[in-house]
N, C-alpha and C positions, 0 to 999 in steps of 0.2 A: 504494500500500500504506500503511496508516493505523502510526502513530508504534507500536513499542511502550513510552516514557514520553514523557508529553506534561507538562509542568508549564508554565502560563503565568503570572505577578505571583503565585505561589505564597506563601504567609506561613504561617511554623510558627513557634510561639513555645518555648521553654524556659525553663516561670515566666513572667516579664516579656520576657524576653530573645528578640529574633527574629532563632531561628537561621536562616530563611531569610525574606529582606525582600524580596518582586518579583522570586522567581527560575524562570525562562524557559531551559526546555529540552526541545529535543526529539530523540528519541534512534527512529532506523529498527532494522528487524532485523541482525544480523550483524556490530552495530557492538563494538569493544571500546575506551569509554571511557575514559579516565585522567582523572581530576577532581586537579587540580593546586592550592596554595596552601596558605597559611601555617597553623597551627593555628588552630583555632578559629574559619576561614574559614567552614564550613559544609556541607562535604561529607558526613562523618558524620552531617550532620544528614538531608541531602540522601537517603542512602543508606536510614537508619531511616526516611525518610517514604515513599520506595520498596517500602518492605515490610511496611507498616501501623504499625511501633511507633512513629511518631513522627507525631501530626493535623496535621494542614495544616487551618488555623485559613477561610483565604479564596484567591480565585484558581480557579486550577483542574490540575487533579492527579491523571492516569490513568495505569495501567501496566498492559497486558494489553486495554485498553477499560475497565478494574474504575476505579471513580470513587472514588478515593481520601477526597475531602471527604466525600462519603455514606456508604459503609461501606468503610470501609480494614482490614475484616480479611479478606473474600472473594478477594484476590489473596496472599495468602501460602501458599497450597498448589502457587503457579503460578512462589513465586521461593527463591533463597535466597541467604541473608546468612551473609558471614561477617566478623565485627567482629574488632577487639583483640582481646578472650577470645574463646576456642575452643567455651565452652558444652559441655564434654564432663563424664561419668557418673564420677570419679573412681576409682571401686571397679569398674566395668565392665570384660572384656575387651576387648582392642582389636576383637576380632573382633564381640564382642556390641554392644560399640558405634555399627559401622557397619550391623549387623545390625538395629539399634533404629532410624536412620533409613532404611533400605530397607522393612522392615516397614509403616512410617508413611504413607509413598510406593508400598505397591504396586509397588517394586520384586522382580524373581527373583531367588531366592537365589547364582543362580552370578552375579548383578552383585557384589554383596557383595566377592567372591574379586578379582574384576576390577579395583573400585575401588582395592582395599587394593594391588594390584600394580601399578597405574598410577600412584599416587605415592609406591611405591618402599619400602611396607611388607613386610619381609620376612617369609618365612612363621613362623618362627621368635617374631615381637614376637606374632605375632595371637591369643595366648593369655596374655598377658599385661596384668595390668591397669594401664589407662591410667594412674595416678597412680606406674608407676615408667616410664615412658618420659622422655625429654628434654624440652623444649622444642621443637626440633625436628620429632622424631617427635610428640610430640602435635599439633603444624599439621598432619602428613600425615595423622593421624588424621581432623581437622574437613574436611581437601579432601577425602579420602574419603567421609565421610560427607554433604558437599556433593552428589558429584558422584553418587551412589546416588540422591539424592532428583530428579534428572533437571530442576532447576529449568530454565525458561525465559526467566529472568533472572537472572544471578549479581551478585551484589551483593558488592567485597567489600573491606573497608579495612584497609590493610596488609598484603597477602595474602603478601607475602612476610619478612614478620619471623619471626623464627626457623628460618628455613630457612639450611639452607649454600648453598654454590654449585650443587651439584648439583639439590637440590631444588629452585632457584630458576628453573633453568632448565626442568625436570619440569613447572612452576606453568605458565611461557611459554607451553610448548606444549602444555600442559593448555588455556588460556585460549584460543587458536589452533585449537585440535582443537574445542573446543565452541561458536566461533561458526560455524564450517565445518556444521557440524549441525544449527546452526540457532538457537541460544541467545544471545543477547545479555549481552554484559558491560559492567558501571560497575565501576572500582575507582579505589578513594584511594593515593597512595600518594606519601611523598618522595623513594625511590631513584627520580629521575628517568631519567636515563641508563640504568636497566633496564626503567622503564617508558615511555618515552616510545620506546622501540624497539619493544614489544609492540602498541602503545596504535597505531587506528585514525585517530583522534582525540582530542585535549585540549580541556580547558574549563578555563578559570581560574576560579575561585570566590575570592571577598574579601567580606564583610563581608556576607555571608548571600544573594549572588548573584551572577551573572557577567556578568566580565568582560572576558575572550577567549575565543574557538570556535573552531577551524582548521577546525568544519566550516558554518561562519555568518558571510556578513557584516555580521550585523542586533545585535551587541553592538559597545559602546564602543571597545574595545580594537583591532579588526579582527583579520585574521590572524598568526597567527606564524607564523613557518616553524620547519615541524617537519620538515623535509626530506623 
């Protein structure tokens, strides 16, 4: 069965700056990634070149079979990201909201209902508009509106900031439920210890490419034990 992200001596610059220098990975179905290291390591960058906003300059660089270096905007209907900011409609219902990316996606209306209840929007919030919610609730806003667009690769960094406990654990097994389906997950993320329990496999990333895989013995580092 052929990779669904292939990046090999991958190079994406930022300005001058090359947020990823010769970085090699390849990612099967069903996996749920944890991309591991220091800021400014290059995961986010890793992440935004996965879903077309960020060129990959040379190398090579597919997700889906879509040829990232040739045209990298044909596989963004097929993933989705969710960054730091949440990218929501300020003035929007929460309901109209997740309803504006189900629409997008050709998703049914009763997914809509479903989403917002699977990560613990109550009925109550969903007529309310997103700019008096918390912090909090507006993340289960964005996983909502994530998980309506039925991507085939979840991309997603720091997916659990601003969440409580509860919701943390919601994300788990949200992550858990959707490779089980068939969807492949990357995510970045520092709370180790919560993510390295979820996480199928680790990749260290330093200085624009990697440098441990628990699931490779073909980088520097060799394996860690991730129990």
């Amino acid at each position: 069965m052929p990779p669904v992200v292939c990046f090999q001596a991958a190079v994406a610059l930022l300005g001058r700056y090359p947020a990823l220098s010769g970085f090699d990975l390849e990612v099967g179905p069903g996996e749920i990634v944890l991309l591991r290291g220091p800021n400014g390591a290059g995961k986010t960058s890793f992440l935004r070149a996965c879903c077309g906003l960020l060129a990959v300059r040379s190398g090579r660089a597919e997700v889906l079979g879509h040829d990232l270096v040739a045209d990298r905007r044909s596989v963004r209907r097929h993933v989705g990201l969710l960054g730091h900011q949440n990218h929501l409609y300020s003035d929007l219902w929460v309901r109209d909201q997740v309803r504006f990316r189900a629409a997008s996606a050709g998703a049914a209306p009763d997914e809509v209902a479903a989403a917002m209840e699977r990560v613990g929007l109550e009925p109550r919030l969903w007529r309310i508009p997103t700019e008096r919610l918390s912090a909090g609730q507006r993340r289960r806003v964005a996983l909502a509106s994530l998980i309506v667009r039925r991507p085939r690769v979840w991309l997603l960094d720091e997916p659990h900031a601003g969440l409580d406990a509860e919701g943390r654990d919601a994300l788990d097994d949200l992550l858990v439920d959707a490779t089980g389906a068939g969807a492949t997950v990357l995510f970045a993320s520092h709370e180790l210890d919560r993510a390295e329990a979820v996480a199928s496999r680790i990749v260290e990333v330093r200085g624009g490419r990697i440098t441990e895989d628990s699931g490779s013995d073909q980088t520097g580092g060799g394996r860690p034990d991730v129990g």
